[in-house]
Each structure stands twice: as C-alpha cells, then as structure tokens.
N, C-alpha and C positions, 0 to 999 in steps of 0.2 A: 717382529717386523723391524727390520733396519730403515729407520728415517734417516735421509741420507742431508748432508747438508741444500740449504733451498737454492735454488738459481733467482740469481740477481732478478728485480722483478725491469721489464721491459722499459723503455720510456719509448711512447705513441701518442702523437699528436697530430691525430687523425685529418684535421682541416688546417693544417701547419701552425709555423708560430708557436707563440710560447704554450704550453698547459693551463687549461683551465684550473687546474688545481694539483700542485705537488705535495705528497706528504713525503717528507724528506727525512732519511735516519729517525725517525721517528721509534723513543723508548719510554715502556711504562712497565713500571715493577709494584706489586701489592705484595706487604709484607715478605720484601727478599725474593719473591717471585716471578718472573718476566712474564707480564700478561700479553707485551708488543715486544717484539726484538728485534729494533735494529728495519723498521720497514719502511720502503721509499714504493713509492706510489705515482704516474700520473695518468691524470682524466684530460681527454681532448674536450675544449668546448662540441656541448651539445651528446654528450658520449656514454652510453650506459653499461656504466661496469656492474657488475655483482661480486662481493665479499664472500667467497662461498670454505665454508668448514666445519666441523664438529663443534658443538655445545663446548666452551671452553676454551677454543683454539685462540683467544684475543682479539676474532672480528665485530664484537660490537664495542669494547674498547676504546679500537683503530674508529670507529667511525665516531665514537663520544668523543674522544679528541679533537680530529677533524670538525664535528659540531663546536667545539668548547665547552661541552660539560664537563670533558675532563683535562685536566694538564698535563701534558705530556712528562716524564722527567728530563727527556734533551729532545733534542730534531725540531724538525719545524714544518708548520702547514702555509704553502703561498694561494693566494687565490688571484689569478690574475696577472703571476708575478709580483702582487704586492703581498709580504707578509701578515699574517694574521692570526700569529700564535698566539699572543700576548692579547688578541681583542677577545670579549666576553661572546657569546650565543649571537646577540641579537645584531651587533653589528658586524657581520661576516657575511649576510646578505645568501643566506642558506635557510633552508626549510626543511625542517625536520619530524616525519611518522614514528610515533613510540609503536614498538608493540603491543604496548595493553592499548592503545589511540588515546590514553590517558583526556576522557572525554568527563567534563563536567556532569553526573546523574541528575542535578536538579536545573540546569539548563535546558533551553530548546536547542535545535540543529542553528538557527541563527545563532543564536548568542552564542554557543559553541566555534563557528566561525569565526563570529565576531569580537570574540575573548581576545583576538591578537594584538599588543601592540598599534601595528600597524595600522588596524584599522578603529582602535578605540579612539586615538588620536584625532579622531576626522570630524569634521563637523555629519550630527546624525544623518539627516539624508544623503549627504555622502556615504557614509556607512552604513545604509541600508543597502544602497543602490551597487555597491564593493560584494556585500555579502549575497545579495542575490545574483550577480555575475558569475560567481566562485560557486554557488552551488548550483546554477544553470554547467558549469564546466563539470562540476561531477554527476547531473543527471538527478541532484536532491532539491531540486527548485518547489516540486510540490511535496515536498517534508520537512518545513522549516517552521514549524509550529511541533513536532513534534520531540518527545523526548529519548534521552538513549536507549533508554531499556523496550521504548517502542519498535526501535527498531532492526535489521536484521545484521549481522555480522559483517557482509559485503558492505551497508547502507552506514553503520559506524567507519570502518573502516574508509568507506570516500568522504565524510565528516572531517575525520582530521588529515585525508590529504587536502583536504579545500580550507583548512586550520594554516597548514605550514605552507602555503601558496599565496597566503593573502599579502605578506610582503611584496609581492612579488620577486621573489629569491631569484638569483643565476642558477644558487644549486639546492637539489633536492637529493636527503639524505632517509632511509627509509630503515628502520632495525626489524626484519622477520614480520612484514605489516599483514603479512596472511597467512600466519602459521596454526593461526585458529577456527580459519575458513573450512570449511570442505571443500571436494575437490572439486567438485563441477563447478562451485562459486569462485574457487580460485583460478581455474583457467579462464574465466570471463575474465576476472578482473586483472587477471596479465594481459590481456589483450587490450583490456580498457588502460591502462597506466601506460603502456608503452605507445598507443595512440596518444594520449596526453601527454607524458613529455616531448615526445615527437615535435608534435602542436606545437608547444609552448617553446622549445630550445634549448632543457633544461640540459644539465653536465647532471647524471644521477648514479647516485653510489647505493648499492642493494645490497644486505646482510641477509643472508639466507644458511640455510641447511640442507635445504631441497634443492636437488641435483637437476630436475627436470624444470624445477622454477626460474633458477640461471641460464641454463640452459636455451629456454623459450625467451628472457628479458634481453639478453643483456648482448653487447658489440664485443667485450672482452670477460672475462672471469678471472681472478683472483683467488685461488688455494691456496686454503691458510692452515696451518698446522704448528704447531706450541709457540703461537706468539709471532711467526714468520710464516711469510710468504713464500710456497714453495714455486706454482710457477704462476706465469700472466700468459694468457694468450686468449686467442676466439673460440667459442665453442665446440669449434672441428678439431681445433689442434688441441684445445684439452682433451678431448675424446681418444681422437686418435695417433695425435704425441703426445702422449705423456712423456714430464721430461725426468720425474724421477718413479718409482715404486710406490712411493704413499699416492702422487698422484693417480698411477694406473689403475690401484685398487680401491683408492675414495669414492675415483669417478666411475659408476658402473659395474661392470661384472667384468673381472680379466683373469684370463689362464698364464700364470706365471710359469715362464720357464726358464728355471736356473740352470748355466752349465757353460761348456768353454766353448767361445767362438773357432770353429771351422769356415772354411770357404763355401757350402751352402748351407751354414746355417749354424744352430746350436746343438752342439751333442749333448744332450743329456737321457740318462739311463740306459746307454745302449744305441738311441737311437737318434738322428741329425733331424730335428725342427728346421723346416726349410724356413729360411730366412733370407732377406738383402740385407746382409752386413755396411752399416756407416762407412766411410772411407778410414776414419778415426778411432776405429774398435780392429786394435792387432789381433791375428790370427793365434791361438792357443789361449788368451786370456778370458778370466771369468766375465760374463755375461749374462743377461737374463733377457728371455723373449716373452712379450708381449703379446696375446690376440685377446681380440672380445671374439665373446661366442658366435654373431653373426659370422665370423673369421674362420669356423673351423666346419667345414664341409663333411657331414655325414653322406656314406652310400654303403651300396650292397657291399656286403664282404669278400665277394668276389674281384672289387674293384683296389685299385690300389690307393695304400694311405695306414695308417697304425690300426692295428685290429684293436677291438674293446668290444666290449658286451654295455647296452644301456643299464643301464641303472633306476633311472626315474624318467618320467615327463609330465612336464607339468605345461597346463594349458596357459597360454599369457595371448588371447587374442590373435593378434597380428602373427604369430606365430609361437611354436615349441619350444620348450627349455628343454634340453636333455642334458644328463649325468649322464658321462657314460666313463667305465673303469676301462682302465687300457690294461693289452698285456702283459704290460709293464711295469704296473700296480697302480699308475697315476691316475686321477681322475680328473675327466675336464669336464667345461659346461659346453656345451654348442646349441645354438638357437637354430631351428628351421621354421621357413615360411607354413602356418597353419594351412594352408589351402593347396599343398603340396600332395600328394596322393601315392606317387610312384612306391611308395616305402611304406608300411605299417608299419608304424614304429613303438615300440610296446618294451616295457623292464624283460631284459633275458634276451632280447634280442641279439645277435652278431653283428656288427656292421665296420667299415670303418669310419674312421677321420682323418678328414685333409685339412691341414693345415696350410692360409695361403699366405705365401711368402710378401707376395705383393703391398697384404696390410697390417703386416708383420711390424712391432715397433723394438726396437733392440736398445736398450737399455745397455752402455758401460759401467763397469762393475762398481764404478765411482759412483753412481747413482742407483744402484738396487737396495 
C-alpha cells in the first residue's frame, strides 16, 4: 500500500481566538528513528479531539510530549499562547490518564486521589473535602475506603481520571484509558467522559486505536500514521472524505477503485465506476474511487449495475456483510439492511451492485 505524503493538519479554533493548545513542528527520533515527524497540531478551548492510529504510529509519543514526560527534539507545545516546552509535567496545568491508571496496590481510592500534588499540599480537611468532590464527580464517593484490586476495571479507571483532575487542569490528556475494559463497560464509560468534560470545559486529547471509540468521543480526530498526521477533520469527514488511501482503508471497510478518471466516473477493468469527478482531477489521469460498503447497492440481476455472484454473508446486526465477486474478477464488500426481505441473499447467488456516485470519494492520484 502507497502511503502517500500527509496533509497539512487543519488549524480550528472552534469558539475563536487563539488555540487552547498548539503543537507546533513538533520532532522526536528514538535511536535514528522518527517516532513524531514534523506535527503541528491545534485544540479549541473546550474541544475533544482523538489521536487515532496503529500501535506504533507516534501517537502516544505526540501526547508524552505535549504532557512533558517527553522532550521533544525541535517544535514546540503553546498552551494558551504561552509556551510550555521547556516547563516540567506539573506546571503545564494538564491532567493526565496512563493506561495501566498506574494506581498505587497498597492505597485506598482516597489516597489514590489524593496522591496528587495538588492536593497533598492542602491543609487535611481541605484534602479530604477536594478528594470527596472528585470522586462524588466520577460516581466513587461510596468506594473510598476501598482498594485497587477491590475494584472493577470501569471503577480503576474513574480512580485516575479523578487522579489527574484534582489540579484542576484546563487540559485533559488520556493514553488508550479503556483499552482493557470490555465493550459494554467501555461504551458507558464514553458517554460518561464526554458528559464530564463537557461539564467541566476541559480542551481533551484521546489516544486511541479504536475506530468506533473516536468516533463516538471526539469533535475532530487525528490519523496518525509513521510518526505524522495524515488527516484532521470531524468524524463525518474522516468517514466519508478521506483525504488520502491510508486514511480510507484505516478507517472502516473501503472498496478501492484504482483506474483513470473519465467524465462519469473511474474506468477500471473494462468498466466506469460511476463517480462525481472533483473540479481538480483532469480527465484521462490516474485515480482511485472510494465507497464504503453501505455505498454499494445490491439487487436482482435483472436490474441494472455490475453482475457478480456473492460470495459470503455474514450477519453484523443492523445489517449484511456481503462479498460478492464481480464478472470482472474483482471483489467488493457491500452492506445491506438486516431487516430487508425483498432478496434472499445466500453464497452463489447472482445479483448486481450499484455503485452510488453520490457518496463516491475520488481520490487524485497524488494521494492513493
């Protein structure tokens, strides 16, 4: 697969005014290797992005910097418009979730709280009355006597978000905090975090892997790929622009179609993928068309659209996964509504596919 150079990443600053938080040219190399390359970054006040990439691609990194556990080797992190490369963790006025919640074993959920800084400094019933506010906000007010291994994975996990909250930070920085949750625990507790920053007015930056976790958190996402930022934008427009080939295929399931722009659409193998050609993608040059499987319309064979025979189907709820081989040799995937009837749809079948132009994303050849 051709990773094609990244597009500059966006500057959005959503409630105007300067960025809550710029990460500017920002470079980090581990023995000769570039773990960051070159990434510029901004957060509106109040504004939840997600860091979303493969194991490896540099995104927890970019966010250890941005923390300052790590030193960048050039670029720079502003907070506010004031610089804050050069300042250590603690004064950057940021809160930060590990993903192990690196939670003290011989602590209670209080003292685990109350391990921060911020609040060791306080005269004690002020620090009591600090650590019972912050776990009355994560809903662990009646589990503060007890200890980690007492408790459930969701219930650590809101431990050290009410950990890196007791400063009370502007920003909240999270690495992969629910990667070891299950899944019904983890879609509460997205809805739970994103009511809490909400709440509070936090600028928060999300490291993840899961497509569907970004997806559900965040106002913009971030694909990251060797070390750079391939695109920035909102959920929809990750989805359904993709602005290069790594992005189309990272995020989701996409039928790639390589071949040269005609006037409606892509020729390849014989046959024009009906497309809306960009104003910007000349006629006869290479190109590559884009649908997700929702996009490609199964019917009777007698109807018109590319002949193929299915392949497979697999049940995914809400609706069908189908394989189906074209006569063409190519194979696509196309999704239909489970609750659909008109069609038996079973492996050996005939049927065709429409492809619809409409949500068609066309790819210049500069970016496949």
């Amino acid at each position: 697969m051709n990773i094609s150079a990244p597009i500059a990443a966006e500057r959005l600053v959503p409630h105007g005014g300067q960025p809550h938080i710029r990460v500017s040219n920002i470079r980090k190399a581990f023995g000769g290797s570039a773990a960051v390359d070159d990434v510029s970054l901004d957060l509106g006040q109040g504004e939840f992005v997600s860091l979303l990439g493969a194991s490896g691609c540099g995104k927890t990194t970019l966010l250890r910097i941005i923390a300052g556990f790590v030193s960048a080797d050039s670029g720079r992190v502003l907070r506010a418009g004031n610089d804050v490369t050069g300042l250590p963790p603690s004064k950057r006025q940021m809160g930060f979730v590990f993903q192990s919640y690196a939670l003290f074993p011989t602590k209670t959920v209080a003292d685990n709280i109350g391990f921060s800084d911020a609040i060791k400094s306080t005269p004690r019933a002020e620090m009591r009355a600090r650590v019972r506010e912050l776990a009355t906000l994560v809903e662990l007010d009646h589990l503060l006597d007890r200890y980690p291994h007492e408790l459930s994975g969701g219930q650590q996990q809101r431990v050290a978000l009410a950990r890196a909250l007791a400063s009370r930070p502007e920003v909240l920085l999270l690495d992969e905090p629910m990667s070891a949750l299950d899944a019904r625990i983890r879609a509460k507790l997205r809805t739970d975090l994103r009511v809490l920053v909400n709440r509070l007015g936090l600028t928060t930056l999300y490291v993840t892997h899961d497509q569907e976790e970004a997806f559900a958190l965040s106002d913009r996402i971030a694909v990251m790929a060797n070390g750079r930022i391939e695109q920035v934008g909102t959920p929809s427009e990750i989805y359904h622009r993709p602005k290069t080939r790594f992005v189309a295929e990272f995020v989701g399931v996409s039928n790639v179609i390589e071949g040269v722009a005609v006037r409606s659409g892509i020729e390849a193998d014989g046959e024009v993928w009906p497309a809306n050609l960009p104003s910007t993608t000349p006629l006869n040059s290479r190109a590559t068309a884009i649908y997700r499987p929702e996009h490609l319309g199964i019917a009777a064979p007698d109807q018109p659209g590319f002949a193929g025979r299915i392949v497979t189907t697999t049940f995914c709820g809400a609706h069908l996964r189908l394989q189906v081989k074209l006569e063409s040799g190519r194979t696509v995937v196309a999704d239909r509504p489970s609750a659909e009837s008109d069609l038996v749809l079973r492996p050996g079948l005939p049927v065709r596919v429409q492809p619809s132009a409409a949500h068609c994303c066309v790819l210049p050849d500069g970016n496949c």
